[in-house]
Every structure is written in C-alpha cells, then in structure tokens.
N, C-alpha and C positions, 0 to 999 in steps of 0.2 A: 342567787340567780335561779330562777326556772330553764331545767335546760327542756323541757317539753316544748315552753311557749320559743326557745331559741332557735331550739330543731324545727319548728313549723314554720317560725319565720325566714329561718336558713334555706328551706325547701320552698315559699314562698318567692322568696327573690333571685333565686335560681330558675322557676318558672317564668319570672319575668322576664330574668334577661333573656330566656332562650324564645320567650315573644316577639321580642323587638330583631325584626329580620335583620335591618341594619346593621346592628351591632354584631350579630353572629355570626353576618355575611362577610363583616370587618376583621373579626379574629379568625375566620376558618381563613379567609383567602390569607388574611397575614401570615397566618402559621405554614402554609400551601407556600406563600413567596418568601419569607426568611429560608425555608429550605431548601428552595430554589437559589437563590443567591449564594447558600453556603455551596450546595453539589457546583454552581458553575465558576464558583471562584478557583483559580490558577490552586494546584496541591503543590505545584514546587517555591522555589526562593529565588530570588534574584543574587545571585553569586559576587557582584560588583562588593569591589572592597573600599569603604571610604575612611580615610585615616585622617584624624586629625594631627599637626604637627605645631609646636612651638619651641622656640628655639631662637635666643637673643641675638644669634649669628648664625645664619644660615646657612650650612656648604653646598656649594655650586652644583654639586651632587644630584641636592635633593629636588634644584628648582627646573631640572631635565629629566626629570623622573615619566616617561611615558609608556607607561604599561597597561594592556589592554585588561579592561575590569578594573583594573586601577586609579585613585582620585585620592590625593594628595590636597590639602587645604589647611590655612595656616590660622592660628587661633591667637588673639592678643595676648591671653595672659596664659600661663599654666591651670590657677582657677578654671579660668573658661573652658578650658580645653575639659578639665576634669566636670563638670558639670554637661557640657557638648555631650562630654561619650556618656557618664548618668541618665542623660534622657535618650540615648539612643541615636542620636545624629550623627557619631562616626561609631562604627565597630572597635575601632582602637584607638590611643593615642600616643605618642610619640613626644617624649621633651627632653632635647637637646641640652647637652648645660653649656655654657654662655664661651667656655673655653675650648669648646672643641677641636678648635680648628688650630692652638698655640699644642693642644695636645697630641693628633695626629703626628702636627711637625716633630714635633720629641719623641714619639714613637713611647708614650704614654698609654694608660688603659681608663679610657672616656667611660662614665656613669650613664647610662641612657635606661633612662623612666618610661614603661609602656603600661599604660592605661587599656583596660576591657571593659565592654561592656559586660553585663550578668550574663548573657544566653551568647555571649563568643564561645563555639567549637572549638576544643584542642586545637584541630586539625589550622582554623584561623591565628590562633597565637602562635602554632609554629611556622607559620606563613610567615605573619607580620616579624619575628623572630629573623629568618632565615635572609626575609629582603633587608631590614636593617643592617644585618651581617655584612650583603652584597654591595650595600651600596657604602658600609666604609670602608670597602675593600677595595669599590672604584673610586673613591675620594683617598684615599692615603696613597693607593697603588700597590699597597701590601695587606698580607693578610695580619691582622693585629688583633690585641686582646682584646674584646669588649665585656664591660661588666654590663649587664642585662638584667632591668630589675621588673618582673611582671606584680602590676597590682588589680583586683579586681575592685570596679565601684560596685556599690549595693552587693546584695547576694549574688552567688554564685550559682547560676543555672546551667549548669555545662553541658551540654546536649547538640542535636542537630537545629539549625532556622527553623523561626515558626511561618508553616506557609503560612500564605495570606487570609484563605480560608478560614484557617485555626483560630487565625489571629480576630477574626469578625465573628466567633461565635459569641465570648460577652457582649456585643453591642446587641446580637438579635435576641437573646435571652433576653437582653434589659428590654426593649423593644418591645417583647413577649409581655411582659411583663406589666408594663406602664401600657398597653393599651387595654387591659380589665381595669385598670387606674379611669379611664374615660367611662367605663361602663357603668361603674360601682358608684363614680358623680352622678351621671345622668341618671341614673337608679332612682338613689337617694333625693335629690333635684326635685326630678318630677314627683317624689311620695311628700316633699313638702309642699312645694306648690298646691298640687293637688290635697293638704290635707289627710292624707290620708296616715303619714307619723302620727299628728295631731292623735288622728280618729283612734290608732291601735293604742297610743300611751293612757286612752279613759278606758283599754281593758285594765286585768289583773297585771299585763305586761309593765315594767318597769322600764326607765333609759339604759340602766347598765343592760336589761336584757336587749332592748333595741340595737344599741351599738354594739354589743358581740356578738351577735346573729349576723350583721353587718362586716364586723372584722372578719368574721367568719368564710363568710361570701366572698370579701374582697380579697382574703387571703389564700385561699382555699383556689380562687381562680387562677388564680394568678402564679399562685404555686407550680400546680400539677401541669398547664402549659409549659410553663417553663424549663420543668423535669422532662417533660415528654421531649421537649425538642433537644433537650440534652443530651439523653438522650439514643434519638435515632442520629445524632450526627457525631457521637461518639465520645462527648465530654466529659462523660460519666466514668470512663474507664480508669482515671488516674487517682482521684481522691475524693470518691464520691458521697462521703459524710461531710466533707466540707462545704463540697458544692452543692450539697442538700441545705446545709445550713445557713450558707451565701444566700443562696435564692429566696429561703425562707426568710429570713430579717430582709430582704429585696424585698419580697410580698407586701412584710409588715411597713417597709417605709411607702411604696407607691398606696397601700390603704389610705395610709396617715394623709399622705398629698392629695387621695380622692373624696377624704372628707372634706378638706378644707376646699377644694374644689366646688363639692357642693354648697358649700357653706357662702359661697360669693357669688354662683350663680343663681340665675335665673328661669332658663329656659333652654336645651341642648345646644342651639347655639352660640351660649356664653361657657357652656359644659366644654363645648370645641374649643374658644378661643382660650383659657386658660389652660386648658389641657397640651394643648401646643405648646404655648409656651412653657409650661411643666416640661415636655417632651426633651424644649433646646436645651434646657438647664440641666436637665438629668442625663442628658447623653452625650454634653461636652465632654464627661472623663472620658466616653469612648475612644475619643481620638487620639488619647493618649498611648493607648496601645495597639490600635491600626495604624497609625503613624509616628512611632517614636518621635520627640524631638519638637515635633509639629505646638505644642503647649508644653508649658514649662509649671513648676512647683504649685504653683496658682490653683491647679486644676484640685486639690487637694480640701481647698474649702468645702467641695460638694460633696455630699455625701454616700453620693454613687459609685462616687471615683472607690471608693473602699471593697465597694460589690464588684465593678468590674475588675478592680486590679487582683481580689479574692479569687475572681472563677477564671481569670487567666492563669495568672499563674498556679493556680493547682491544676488546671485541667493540662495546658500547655507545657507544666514545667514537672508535675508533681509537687509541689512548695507540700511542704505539713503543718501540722497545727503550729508549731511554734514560728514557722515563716510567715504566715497570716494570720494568727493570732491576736495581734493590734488592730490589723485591720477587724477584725469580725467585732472585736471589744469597741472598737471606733464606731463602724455601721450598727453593731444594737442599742448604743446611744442614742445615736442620729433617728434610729427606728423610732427607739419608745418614745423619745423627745417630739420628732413629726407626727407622730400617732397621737400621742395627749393633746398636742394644739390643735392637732384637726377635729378631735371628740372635745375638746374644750367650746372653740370656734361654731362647730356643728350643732353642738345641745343649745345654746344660745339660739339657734333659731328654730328649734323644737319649740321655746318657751313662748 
C-alpha cells in the first residue's frame, strides 16, 4: 500500500463531501437535532410498577389488588412470565405454587419465586418483597412464614431507572453514524458513474489503495461524530474504551453497508432509497432498549443489535469487558464479514 497516494485520496474525498451542501447541511442539522431530542427528553422515570404474576390458583387476594402505580397482570405459563420480565415488560415477577391456598389453610410456609429484571433497584425488590408479605397476610388473616426466593434474569445491573433520555442515546449515536453511511455511497456512486475510480486506478494507485483511502473516509467520519455526540451528552463518562470501541466496529460495519450501497446504486436517488431501507433494518435493535419487551430474541440476527445493546449498557450501566465481550466479538465479525462483501461487491464494478 502507498499510504501517500491514500492520504491524498483521504483528503480528496473529504473535500468532496464537504462540497456537496446537501449533505453537510444533513449531518450538521442532524447532529444540531439528535441533541436536541436527547436535552428535551423527560431526565426522570416513570415509577409505575408492573408485575407479572403466575400462579395455577389464584387467591382472591391478588385479583382486588388496586394500588395506585400499581398493575398486576397474569402470565400463562411460568416460562412466559420468565422470559416477559427478560425483555423488560414487567420489572418483576411473581410465581405462586399451585398449593397455596391448601397451604395457608394449614398454616404451612408457601415457596414464592420472584423474578427481576437486570436494572430492578434494591429499593424495587424490597417493595415487590414487602407487598407479597401484605397481601398473604390479607389472604391468610395472619401473619405467616413465607419462604421468598429472589432470582435475577440476565445480568445483574442494580442501579437507579434509566431515564428515557439515556435510554435514546444508542439509537442517535447509531443514527449519527449510518447517516455518513449515505454520504460515503453517494460519494463512491457518483466517482463511478462519473468514471472517475476508473480514471484514478490507470494512476500508480492500486484497488487495495482506493478502498482504504475509502474505509478511511467512511470510517473516520462516522467515528468522530459519533464520539463527539457521546460525548457532549455525557456517555463517555462510564466505560469509555468500550464505547470507543463499540462505535469503531459501528463505523467499520455502516462502511461495509455503504459500499455495498454504492455498489447497487445508480444515481443519489437509488443512494436514498437503499439507504433507507438500510436505516429500518439497522435501527430495529434500537427499540429494543427504548422500549423494553416491545421486540422479542429476533432482534439479535442484526447486527446492530450487538452495537447498541454494547453502548447501553456500558454507558447506562457500566457493563465491563467481560459483560460485553460477546457482544463486541459478535459485532467485529459482523463488521469484517459486511466490510469484505461490500469491497467484494464494490471492486466488481470498478472492473
């Protein structure tokens, strides 16, 4: 590799992009309104407690249960339940064992399973704890032993709720990120069209120099936006070699996705339509941790889902390398795997 002819062409297509008004009109205002959406978003939690309950015999107890913030809801199977609070859709759960009610009467001591979610507060388990207490105390009429078994699903993130805010800073990062993904097509795009790759590969320049000059660019932008917005919104503060690291294989895959982009378009407005669609696919994981519960295991084919589930939880939780670990060995796969097929894809229409 010449890295003189990489650096000229590195500084070359930097120049360009910052030609095309449009485009740079697209990333300042985006960068301007993803940080507007994070400062206006709500900094508290909604304190509502939603518990999941399963239990082959119900006591009459639980089905007059009306307490304010309170929400009670019953699950088919124990499975279910356990997999419910997994994705987030109840903070707890509750499983009854099927004799309770013959146990009471004997003045026996009932097994009751409470499921947590990873980011339940002490302060939550001893809630959820103290109301179980109350209410076999209003079902028996006495106060009685209960055996109380806390388990946690997934990892154990014990802290305060993430606002909602917090919670949308991987979606705008990703965001950040996949829209130099549009730039770095349309780039590339029009330098075929136009001839003009053709025209540099009859210099001394080579393909592997073209496409790293290119990785370069696509990487390199897409990076340091995404650091910068990290940030000023405060992301950075928890485990910020990971989330440097996150971001960077982020980079390398949305490269990868913007070769292949160019590699099928045409003309900026096929750069748009594929890039869209790029956009829906790569930022379904996000709703998995804006809306717990809202998508289920599925979402794990993408391989976004590894980036954002990486820069939440380290940013939001502190997670360390051995908490995400998997994930970041997952996403540098995914990376170099979408990176080859896009420079695979790509050189084919060089020739």
């Amino acid at each position: 590799m010449n890295w003189r002819i990489i650096g000229t062409l590195v500084a070359k297509d930097l120049s360009l992009f910052f030609r095309k008004k449009l485009i740079v009109a697209l990333t300042a205002l985006g960068l301007v309104f993803y940080l507007i959406i994070y400062f206006v978003m709500p900094s508290s939690v909604n304190e509502n407690l939603e518990i999941g309950l399963y239990a082959p015999v119900i006591p009459p107890v639980f089905e007059l249960v009306q307490e304010e913030g309170l929400e009670i809801e019953m699950a088919e199977s124990e499975e279910a339940l356990k997999e419910a609070v997994a994705e987030g859709q109840y903070i707890a759960g509750v499983v009854l064992p099927a004799d309770i009610m013959e146990q009471f009467q004997s003045g026996q001591k009932p097994k009751i399973i409470l499921y947590f979610t990873p980011d339940a507060p002490q302060e939550i388990k001893d809630a959820v704890e103290v109301l179980i207490r109350e209410l076999a105390y209003l079902q028996a009429g006495q106060t009685l032993a209960i055996d109380i078994s806390e388990e946690i699903l997934g990892p154990d993130m014990v802290g305060m709720p993430i606002p909602p805010r917090d919670r949308l800073r991987p979606l705008l990062a990703i965001f950040i990120i996949m829209m130099e993904m549009l730039g770095l097509a349309n780039l590339i795009s029009e330098e075929v069209e136009r001839h003009t790759a053709h025209a540099l590969l009859v210099t001394p320049m080579t393909v592997i120099d073209l496409f790293v000059a290119k990785g370069i660019t696509g990487v390199g932008l897409a990076f340091v936006q995404a650091v910068l917005f990290m940030s000023i919104v405060g992301g950075m503060s928890g485990q910020p070699l990971i989330i440097l690291v996150a971001l960077l294989l982020g980079a390398v895959l949305v490269t990868g996705v913007g070769f292949i982009i160019a590699a099928v378009s045409k003309d900026f407005m096929s750069v748009l339509g594929w890039g869209v669609l790029s956009f829906i696919i790569l930022l379904i994981p996000s709703f998995s941790v804006i809306a717990p519960g809202t998508i289920t295991g599925w979402v794990k084919i993408f391989p976004s889902y590894y980036l954002v589930d990486t820069v939440h939880r380290a940013a939001n939780f502190g997670s360390g390398w051995g908490d995400v670990g998997v994930n970041l060995l997952i996403l540098l796969g995914f990376s170099l795997a979408i990176l080859w097929i896009g420079i695979t894809v790509l050189r084919r229409k060089f020739q």
